[in-house]
PDB file of N, CA, C and O in Angstrom:
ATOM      1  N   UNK A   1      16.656   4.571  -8.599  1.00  0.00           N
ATOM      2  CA  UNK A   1      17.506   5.699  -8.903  1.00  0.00           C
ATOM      3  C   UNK A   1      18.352   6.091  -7.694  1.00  0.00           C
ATOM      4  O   UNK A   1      19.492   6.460  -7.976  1.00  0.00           O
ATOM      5  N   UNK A   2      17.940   6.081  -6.106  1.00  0.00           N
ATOM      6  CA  UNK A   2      19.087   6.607  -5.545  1.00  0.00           C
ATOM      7  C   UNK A   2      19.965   5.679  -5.152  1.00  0.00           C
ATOM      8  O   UNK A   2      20.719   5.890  -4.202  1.00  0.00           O
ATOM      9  N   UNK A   3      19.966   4.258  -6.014  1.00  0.00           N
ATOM     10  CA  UNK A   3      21.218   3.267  -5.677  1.00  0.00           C
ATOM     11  C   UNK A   3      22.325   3.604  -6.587  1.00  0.00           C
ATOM     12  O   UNK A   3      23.479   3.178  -6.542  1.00  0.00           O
ATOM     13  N   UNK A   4      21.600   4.755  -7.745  1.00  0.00           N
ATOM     14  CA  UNK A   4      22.550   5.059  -8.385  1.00  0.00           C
ATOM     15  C   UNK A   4      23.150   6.419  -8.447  1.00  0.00           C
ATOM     16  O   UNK A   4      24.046   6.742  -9.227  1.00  0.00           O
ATOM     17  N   UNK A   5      22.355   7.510  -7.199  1.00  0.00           N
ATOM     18  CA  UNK A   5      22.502   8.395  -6.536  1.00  0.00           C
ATOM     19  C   UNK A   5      22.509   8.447  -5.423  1.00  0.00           C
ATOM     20  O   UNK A   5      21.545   8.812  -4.750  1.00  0.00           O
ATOM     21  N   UNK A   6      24.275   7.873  -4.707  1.00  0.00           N
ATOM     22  CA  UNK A   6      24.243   7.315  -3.317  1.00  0.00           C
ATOM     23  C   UNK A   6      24.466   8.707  -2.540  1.00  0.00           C
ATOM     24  O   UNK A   6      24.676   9.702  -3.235  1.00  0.00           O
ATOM     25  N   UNK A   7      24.430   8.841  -1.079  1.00  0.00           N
ATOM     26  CA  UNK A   7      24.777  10.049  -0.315  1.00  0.00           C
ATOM     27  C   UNK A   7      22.924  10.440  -0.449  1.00  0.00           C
ATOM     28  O   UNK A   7      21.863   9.915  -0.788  1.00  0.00           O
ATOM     29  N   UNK A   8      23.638  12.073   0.224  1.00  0.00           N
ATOM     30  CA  UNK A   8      22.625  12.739   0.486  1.00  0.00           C
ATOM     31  C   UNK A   8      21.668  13.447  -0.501  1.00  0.00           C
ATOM     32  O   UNK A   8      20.639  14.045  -0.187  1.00  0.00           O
ATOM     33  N   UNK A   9      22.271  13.250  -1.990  1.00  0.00           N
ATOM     34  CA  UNK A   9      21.648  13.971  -3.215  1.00  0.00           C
ATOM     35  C   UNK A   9      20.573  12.302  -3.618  1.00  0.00           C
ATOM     36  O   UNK A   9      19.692  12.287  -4.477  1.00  0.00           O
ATOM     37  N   UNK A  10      20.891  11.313  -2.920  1.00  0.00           N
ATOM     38  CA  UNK A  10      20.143  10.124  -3.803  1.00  0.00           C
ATOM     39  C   UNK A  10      18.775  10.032  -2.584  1.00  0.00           C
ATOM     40  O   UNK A  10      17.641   9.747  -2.967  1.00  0.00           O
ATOM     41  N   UNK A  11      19.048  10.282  -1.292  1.00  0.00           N
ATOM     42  CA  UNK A  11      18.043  10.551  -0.387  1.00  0.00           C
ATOM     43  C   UNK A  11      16.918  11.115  -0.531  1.00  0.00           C
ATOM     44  O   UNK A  11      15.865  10.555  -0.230  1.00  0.00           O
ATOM     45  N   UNK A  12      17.022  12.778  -1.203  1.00  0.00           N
ATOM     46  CA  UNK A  12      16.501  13.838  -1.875  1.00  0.00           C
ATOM     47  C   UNK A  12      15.860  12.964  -2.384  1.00  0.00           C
ATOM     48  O   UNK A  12      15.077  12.184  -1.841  1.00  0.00           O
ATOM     49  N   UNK A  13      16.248  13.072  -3.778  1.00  0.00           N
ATOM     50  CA  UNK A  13      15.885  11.637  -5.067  1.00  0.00           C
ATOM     51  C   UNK A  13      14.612  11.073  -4.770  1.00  0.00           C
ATOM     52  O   UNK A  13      13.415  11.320  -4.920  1.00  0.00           O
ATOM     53  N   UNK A  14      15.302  10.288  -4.328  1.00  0.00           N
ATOM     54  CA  UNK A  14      13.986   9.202  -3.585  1.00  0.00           C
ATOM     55  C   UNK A  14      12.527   9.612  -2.931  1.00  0.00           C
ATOM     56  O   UNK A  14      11.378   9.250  -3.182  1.00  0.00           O
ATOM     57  N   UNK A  15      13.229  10.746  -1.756  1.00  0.00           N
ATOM     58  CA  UNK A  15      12.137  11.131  -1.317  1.00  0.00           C
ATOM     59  C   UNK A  15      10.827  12.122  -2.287  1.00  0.00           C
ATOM     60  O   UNK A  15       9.615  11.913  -2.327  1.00  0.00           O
ATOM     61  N   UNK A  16      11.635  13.208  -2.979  1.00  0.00           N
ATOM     62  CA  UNK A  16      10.867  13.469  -4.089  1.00  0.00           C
ATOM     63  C   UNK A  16      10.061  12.496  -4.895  1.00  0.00           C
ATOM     64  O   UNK A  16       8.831  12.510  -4.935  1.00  0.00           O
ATOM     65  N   UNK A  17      10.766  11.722  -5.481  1.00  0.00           N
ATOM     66  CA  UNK A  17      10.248  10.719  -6.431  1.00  0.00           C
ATOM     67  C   UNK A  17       9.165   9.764  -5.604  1.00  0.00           C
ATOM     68  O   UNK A  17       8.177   9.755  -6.337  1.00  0.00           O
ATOM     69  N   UNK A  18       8.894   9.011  -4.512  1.00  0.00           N
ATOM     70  CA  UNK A  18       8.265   8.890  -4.205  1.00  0.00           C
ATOM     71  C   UNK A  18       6.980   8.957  -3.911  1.00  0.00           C
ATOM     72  O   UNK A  18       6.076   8.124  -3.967  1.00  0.00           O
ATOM     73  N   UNK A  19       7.051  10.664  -3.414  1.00  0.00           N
ATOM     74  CA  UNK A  19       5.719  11.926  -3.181  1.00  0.00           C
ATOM     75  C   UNK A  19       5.330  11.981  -3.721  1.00  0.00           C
ATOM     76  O   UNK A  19       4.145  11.872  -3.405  1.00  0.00           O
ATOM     77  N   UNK A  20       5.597  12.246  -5.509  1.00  0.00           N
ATOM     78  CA  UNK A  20       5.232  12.506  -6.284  1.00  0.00           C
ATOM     79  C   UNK A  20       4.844  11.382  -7.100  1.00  0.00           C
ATOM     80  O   UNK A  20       3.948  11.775  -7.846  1.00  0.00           O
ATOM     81  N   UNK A  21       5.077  10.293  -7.282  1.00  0.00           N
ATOM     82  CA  UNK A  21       4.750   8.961  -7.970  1.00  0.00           C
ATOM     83  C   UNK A  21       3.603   8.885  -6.923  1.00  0.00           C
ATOM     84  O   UNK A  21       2.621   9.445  -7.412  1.00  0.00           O
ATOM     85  N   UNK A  22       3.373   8.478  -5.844  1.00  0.00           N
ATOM     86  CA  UNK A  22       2.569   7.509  -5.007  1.00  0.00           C
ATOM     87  C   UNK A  22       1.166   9.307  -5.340  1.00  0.00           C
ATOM     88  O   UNK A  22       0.315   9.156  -6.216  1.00  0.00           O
ATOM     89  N   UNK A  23       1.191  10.281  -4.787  1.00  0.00           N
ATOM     90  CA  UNK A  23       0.417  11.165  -5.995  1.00  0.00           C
ATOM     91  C   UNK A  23      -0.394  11.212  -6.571  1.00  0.00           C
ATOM     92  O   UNK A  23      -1.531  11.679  -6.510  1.00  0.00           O
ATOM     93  N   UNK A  24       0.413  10.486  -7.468  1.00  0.00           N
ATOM     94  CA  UNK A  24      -0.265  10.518  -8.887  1.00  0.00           C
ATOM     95  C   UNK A  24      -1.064   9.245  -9.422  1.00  0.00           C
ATOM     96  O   UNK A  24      -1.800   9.012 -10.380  1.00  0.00           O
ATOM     97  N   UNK A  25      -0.424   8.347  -8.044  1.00  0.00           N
ATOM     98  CA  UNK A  25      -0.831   6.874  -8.665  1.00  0.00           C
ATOM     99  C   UNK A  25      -2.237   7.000  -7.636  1.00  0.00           C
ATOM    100  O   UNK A  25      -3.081   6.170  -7.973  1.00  0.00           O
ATOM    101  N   UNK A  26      -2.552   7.634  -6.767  1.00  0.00           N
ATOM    102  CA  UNK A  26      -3.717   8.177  -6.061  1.00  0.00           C
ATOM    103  C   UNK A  26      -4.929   9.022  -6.936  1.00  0.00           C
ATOM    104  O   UNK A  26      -6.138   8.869  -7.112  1.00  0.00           O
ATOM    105  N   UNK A  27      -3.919   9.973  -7.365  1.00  0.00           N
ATOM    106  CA  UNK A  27      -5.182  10.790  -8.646  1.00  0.00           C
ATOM    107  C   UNK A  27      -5.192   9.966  -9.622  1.00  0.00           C
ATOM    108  O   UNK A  27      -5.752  10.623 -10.499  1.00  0.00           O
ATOM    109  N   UNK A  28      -4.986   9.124  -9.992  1.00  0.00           N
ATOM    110  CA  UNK A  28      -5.441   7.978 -11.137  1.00  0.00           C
ATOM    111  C   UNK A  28      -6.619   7.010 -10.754  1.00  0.00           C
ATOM    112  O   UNK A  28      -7.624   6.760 -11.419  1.00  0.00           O
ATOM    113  N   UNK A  29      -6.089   6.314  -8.980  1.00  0.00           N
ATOM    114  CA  UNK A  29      -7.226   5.702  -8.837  1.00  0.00           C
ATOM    115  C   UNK A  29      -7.981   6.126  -8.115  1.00  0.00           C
ATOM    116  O   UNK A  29      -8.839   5.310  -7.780  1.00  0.00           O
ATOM    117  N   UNK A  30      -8.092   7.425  -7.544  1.00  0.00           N
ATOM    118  CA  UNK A  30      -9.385   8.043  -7.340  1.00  0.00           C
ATOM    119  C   UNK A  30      -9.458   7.956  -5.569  1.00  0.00           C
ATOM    120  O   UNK A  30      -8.655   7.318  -4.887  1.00  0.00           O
ATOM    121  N   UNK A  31     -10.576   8.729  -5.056  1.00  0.00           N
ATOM    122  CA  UNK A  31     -10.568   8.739  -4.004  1.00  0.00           C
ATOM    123  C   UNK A  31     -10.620   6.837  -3.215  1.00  0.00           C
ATOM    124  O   UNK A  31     -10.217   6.737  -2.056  1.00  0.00           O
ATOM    125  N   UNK A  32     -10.931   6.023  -3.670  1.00  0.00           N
ATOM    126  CA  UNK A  32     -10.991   4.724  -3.298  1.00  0.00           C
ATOM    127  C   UNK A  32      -9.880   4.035  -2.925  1.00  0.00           C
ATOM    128  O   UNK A  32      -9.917   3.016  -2.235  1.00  0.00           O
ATOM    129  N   UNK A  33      -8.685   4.652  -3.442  1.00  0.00           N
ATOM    130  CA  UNK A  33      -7.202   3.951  -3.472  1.00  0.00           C
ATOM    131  C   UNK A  33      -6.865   4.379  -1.788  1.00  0.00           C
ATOM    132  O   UNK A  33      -5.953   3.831  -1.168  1.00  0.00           O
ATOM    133  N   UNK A  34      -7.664   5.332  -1.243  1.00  0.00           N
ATOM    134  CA  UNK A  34      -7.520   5.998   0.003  1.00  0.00           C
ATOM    135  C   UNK A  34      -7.775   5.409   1.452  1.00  0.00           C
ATOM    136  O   UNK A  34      -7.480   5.856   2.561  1.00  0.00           O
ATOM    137  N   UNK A  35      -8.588   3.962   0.963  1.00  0.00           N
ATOM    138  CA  UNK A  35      -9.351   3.571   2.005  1.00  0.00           C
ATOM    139  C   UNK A  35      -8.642   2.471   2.434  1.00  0.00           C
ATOM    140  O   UNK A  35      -8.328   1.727   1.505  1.00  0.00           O
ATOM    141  N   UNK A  36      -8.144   1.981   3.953  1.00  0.00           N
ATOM    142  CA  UNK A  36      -6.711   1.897   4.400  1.00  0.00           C
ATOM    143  C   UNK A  36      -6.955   0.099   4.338  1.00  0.00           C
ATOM    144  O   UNK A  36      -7.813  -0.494   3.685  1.00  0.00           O
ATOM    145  N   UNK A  37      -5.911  -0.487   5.233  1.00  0.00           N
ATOM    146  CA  UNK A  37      -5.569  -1.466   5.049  1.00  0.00           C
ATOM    147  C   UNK A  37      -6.890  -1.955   5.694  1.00  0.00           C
ATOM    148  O   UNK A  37      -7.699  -1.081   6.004  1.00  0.00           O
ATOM    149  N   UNK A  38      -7.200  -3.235   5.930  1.00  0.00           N
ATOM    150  CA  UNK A  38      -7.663  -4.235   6.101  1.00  0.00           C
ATOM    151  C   UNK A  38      -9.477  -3.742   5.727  1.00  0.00           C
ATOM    152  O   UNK A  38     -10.400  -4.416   6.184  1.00  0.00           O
ATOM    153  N   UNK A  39      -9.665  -2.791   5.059  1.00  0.00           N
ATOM    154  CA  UNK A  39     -10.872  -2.353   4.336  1.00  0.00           C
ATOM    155  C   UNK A  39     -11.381  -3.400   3.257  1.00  0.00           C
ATOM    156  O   UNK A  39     -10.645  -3.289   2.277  1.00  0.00           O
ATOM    157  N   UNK A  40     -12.387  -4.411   3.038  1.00  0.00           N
ATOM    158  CA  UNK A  40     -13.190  -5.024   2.301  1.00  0.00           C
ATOM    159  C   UNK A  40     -12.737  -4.193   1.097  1.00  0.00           C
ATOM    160  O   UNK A  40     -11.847  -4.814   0.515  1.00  0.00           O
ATOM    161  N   UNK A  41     -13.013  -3.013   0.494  1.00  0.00           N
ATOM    162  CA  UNK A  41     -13.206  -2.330  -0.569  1.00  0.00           C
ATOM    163  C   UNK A  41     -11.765  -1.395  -0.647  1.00  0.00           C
ATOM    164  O   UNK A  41     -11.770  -0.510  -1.502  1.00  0.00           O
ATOM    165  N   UNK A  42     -10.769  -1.513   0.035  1.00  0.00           N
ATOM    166  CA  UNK A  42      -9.628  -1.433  -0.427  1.00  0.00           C
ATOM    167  C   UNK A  42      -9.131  -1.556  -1.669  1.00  0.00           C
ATOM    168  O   UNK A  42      -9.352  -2.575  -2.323  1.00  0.00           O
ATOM    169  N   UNK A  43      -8.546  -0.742  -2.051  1.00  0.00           N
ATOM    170  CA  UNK A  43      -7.466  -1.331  -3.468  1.00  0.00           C
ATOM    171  C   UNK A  43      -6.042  -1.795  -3.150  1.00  0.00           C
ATOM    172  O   UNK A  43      -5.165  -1.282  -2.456  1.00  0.00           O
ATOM    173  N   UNK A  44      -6.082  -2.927  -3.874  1.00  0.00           N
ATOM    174  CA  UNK A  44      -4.530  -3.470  -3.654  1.00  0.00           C
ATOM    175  C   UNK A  44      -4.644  -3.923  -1.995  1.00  0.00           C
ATOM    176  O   UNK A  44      -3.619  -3.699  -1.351  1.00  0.00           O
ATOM    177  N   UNK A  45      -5.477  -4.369  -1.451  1.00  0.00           N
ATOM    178  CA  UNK A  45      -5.386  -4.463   0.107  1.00  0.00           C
ATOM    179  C   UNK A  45      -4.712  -3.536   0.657  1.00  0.00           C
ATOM    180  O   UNK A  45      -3.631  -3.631   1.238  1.00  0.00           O
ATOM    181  N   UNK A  46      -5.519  -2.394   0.428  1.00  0.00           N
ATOM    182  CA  UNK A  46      -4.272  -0.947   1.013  1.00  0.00           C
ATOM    183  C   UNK A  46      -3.337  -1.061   1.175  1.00  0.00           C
ATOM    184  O   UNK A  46      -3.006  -0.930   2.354  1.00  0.00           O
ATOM    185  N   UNK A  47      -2.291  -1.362   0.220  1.00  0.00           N
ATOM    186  CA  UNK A  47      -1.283  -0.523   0.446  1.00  0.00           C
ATOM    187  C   UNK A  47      -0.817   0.414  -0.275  1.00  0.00           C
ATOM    188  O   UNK A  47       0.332   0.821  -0.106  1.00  0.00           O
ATOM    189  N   UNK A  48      -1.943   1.107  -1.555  1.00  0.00           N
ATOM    190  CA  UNK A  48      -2.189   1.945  -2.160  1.00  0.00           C
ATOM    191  C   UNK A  48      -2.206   3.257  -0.829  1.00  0.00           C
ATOM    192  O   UNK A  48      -1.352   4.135  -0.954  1.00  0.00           O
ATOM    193  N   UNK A  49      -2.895   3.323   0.044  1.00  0.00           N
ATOM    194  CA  UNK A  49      -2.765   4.341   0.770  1.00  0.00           C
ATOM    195  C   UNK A  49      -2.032   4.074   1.918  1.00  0.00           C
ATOM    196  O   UNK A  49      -1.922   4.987   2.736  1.00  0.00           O
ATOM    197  N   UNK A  50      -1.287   2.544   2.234  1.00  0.00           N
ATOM    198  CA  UNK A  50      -0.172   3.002   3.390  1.00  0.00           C
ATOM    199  C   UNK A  50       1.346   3.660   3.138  1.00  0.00           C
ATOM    200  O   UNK A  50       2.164   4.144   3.920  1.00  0.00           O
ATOM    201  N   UNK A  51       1.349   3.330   0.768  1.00  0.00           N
ATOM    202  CA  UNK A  51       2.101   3.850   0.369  1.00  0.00           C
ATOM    203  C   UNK A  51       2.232   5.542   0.029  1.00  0.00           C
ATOM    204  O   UNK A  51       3.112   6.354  -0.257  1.00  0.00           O
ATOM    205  N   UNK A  52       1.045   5.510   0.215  1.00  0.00           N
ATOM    206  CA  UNK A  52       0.790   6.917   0.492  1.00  0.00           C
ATOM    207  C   UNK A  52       1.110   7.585   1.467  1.00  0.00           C
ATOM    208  O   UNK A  52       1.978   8.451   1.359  1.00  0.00           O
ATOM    209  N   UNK A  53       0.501   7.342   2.602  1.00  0.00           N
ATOM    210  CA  UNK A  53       1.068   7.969   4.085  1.00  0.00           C
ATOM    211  C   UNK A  53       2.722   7.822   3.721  1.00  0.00           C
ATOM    212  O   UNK A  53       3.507   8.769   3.664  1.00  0.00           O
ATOM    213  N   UNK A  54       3.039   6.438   3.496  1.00  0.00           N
ATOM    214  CA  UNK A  54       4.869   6.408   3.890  1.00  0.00           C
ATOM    215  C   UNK A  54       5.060   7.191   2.942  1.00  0.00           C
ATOM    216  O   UNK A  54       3.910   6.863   3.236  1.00  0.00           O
ATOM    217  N   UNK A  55       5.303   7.972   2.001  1.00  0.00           N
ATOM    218  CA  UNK A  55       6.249   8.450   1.299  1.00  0.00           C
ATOM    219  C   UNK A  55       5.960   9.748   1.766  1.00  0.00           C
ATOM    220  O   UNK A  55       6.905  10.528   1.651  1.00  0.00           O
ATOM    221  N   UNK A  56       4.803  10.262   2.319  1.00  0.00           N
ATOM    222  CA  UNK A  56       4.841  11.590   3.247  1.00  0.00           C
ATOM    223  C   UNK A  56       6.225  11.699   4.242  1.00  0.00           C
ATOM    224  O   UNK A  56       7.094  12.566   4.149  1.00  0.00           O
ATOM    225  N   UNK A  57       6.185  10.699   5.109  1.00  0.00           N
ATOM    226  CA  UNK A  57       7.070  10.466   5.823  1.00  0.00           C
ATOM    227  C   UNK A  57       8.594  10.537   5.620  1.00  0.00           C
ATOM    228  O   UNK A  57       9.273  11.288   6.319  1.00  0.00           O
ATOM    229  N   UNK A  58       9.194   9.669   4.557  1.00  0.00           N
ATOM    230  CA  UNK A  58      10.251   9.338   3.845  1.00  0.00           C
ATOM    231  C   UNK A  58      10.762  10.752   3.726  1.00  0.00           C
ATOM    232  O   UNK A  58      11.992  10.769   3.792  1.00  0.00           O
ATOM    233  N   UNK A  59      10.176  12.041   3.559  1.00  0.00           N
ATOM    234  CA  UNK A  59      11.183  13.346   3.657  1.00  0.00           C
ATOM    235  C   UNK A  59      11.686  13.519   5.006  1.00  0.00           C
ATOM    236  O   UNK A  59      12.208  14.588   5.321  1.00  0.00           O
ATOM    237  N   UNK A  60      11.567  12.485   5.896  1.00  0.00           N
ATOM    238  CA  UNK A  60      11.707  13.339   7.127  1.00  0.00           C
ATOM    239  C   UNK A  60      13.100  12.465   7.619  1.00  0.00           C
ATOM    240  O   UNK A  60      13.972  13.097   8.215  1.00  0.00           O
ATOM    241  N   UNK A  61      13.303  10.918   7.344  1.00  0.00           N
ATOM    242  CA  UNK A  61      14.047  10.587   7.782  1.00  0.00           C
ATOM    243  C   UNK A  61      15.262  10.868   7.236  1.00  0.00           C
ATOM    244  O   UNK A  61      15.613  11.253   6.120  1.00  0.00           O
ATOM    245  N   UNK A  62      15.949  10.545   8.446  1.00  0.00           N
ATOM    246  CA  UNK A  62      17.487  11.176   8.672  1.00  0.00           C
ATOM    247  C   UNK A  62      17.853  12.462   7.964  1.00  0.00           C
ATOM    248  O   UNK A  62      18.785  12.757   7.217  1.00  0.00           O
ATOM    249  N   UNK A  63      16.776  13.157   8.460  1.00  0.00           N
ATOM    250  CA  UNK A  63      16.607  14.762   8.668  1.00  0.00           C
ATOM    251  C   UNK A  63      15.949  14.935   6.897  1.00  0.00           C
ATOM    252  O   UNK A  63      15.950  14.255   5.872  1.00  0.00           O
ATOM    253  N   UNK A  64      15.367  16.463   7.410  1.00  0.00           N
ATOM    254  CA  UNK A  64      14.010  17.079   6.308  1.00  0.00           C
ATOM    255  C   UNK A  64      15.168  16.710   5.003  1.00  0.00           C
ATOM    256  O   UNK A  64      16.393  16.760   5.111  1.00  0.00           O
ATOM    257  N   UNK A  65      14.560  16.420   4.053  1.00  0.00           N
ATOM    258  CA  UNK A  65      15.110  16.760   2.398  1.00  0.00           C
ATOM    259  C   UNK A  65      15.276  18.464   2.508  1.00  0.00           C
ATOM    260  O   UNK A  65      15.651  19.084   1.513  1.00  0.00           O
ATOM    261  N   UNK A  66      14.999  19.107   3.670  1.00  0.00           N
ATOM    262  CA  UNK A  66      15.296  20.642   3.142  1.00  0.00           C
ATOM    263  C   UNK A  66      16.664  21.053   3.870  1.00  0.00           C
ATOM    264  O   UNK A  66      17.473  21.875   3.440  1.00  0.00           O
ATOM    265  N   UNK A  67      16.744  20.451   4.843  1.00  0.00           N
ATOM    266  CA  UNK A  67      18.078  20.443   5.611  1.00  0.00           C
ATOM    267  C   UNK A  67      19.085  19.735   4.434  1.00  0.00           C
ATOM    268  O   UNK A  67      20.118  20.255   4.012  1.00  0.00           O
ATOM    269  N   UNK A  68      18.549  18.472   4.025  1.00  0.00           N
ATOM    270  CA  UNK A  68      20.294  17.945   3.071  1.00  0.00           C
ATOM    271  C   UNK A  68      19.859  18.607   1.755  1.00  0.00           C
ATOM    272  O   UNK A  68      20.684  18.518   0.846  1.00  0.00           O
ATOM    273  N   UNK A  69      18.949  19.121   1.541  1.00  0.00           N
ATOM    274  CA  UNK A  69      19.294  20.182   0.506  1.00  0.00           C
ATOM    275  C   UNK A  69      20.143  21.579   0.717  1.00  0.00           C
ATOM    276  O   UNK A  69      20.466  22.407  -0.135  1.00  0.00           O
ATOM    277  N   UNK A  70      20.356  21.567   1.904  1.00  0.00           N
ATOM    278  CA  UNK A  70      20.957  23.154   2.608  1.00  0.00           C
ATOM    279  C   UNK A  70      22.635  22.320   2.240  1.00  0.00           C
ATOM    280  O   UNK A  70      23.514  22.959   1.661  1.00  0.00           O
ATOM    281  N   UNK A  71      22.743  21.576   2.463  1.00  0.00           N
ATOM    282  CA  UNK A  71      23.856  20.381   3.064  1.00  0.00           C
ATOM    283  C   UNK A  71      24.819  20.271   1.271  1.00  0.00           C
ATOM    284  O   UNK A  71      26.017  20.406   1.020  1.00  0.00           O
ATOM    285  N   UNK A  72      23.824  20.027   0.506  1.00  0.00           N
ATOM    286  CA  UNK A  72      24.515  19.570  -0.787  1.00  0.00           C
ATOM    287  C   UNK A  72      24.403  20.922  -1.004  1.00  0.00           C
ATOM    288  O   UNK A  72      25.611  21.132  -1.108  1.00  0.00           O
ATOM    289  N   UNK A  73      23.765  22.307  -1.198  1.00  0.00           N
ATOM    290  CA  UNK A  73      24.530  23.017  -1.700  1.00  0.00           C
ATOM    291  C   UNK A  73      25.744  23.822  -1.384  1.00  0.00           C
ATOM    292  O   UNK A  73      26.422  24.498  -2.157  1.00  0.00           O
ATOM    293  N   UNK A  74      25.915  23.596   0.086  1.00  0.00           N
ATOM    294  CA  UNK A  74      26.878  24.288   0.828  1.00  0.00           C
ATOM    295  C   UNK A  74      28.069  23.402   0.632  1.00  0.00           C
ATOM    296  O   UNK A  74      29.208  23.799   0.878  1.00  0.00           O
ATOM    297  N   UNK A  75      27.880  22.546   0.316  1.00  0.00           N
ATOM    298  CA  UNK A  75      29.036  21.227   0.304  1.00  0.00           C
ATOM    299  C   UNK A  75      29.453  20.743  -0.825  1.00  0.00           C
ATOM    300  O   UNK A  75      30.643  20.433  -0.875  1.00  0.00           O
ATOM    301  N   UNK A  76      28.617  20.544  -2.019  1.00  0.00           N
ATOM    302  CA  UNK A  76      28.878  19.782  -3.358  1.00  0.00           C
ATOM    303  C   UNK A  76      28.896  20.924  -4.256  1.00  0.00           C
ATOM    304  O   UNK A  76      29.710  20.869  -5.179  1.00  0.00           O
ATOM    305  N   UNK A  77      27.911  22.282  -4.129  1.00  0.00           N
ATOM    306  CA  UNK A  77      27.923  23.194  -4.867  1.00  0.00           C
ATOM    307  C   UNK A  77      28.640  24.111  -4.413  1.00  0.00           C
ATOM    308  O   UNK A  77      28.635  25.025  -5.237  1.00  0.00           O
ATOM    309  N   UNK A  78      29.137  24.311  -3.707  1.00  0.00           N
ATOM    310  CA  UNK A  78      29.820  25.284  -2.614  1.00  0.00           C
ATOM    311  C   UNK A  78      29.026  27.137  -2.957  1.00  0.00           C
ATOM    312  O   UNK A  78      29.426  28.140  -3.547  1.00  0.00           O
ATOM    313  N   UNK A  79      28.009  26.833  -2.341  1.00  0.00           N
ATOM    314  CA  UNK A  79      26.979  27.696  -2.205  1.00  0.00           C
ATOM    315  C   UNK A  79      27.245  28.196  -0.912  1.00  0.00           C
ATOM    316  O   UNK A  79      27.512  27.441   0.023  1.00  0.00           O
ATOM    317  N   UNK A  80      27.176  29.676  -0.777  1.00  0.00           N
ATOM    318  CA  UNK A  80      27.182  30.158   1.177  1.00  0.00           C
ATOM    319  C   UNK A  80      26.444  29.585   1.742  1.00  0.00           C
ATOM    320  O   UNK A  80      25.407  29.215   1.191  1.00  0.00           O
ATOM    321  N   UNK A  81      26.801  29.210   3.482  1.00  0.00           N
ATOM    322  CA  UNK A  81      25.944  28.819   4.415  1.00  0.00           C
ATOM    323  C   UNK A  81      24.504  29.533   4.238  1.00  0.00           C
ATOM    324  O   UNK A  81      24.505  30.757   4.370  1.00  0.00           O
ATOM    325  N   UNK A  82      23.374  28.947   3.975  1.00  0.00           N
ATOM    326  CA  UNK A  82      22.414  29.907   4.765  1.00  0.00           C
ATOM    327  C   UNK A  82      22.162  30.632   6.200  1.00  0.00           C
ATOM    328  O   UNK A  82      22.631  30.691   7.336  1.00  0.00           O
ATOM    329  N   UNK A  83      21.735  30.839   5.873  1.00  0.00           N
ATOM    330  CA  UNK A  83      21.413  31.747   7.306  1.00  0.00           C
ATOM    331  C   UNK A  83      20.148  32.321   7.941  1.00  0.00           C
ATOM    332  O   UNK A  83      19.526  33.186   7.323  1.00  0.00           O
ATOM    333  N   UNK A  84      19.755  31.925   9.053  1.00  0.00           N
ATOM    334  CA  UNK A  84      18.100  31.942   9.520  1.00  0.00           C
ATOM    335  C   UNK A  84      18.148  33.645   9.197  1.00  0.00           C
ATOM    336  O   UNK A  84      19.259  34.070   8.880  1.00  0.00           O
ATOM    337  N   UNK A  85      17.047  34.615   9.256  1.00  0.00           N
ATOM    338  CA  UNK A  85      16.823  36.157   9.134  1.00  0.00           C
ATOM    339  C   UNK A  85      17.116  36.557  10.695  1.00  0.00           C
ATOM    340  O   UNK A  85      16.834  36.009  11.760  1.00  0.00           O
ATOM    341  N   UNK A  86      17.882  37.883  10.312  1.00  0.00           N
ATOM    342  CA  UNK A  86      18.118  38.554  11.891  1.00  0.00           C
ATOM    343  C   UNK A  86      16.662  39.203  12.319  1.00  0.00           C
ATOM    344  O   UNK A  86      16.005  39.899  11.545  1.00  0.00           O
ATOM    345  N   UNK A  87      16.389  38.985  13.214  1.00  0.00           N
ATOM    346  CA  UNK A  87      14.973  38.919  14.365  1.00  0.00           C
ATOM    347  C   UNK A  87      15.561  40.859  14.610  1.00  0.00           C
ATOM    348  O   UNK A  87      16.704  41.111  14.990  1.00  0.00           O
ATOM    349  N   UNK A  88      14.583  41.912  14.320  1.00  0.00           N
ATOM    350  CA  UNK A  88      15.260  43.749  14.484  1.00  0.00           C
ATOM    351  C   UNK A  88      14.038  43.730  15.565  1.00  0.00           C
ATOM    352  O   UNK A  88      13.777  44.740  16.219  1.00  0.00           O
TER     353      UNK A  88
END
């Protein structure tokens, strides 16, 4: 999906979709899918849980999904800048 949502809204995309797939494909196979690479009793030769760790990650590159979410609405939605709270 974000080859077909290029820019910074297909980034988002991805990174969401990811988190949330790899998840779920964890609460399906149970705490066991958890136990890392080169583990005898691994699932999938871990990469059930290195796909796990990475898609934690994947929000972060080339900046938070909360920053290019600040980004597409100020830009594509033309939403006001945010603005950090004034410190009284």
């Amino acid at each position: 999906m974000s080859k077909l949502t290029p820019g910074p809204q297909g980034r988002v995309y991805s990174a969401d979709a990811m988190i949330r797939n790899t998840g779920e494909l964890v609460d399906l196979l149970g705490p066991c899918s958890l136990v890392p690479r080169g583990h005898p009793s691994a699932i999938g030769e871990g990469w059930v849980e290195y796909a796990h760790r990475f898609a934690q990650a994947c929000a972060i590159y080339g900046g938070t999904t909360e920053v290019i979410r600040n980004l597409i609405a100020e830009r594509f939605l033309n939403l006001g800048r945010s603005r950090p709270a004034s410190k009284t």
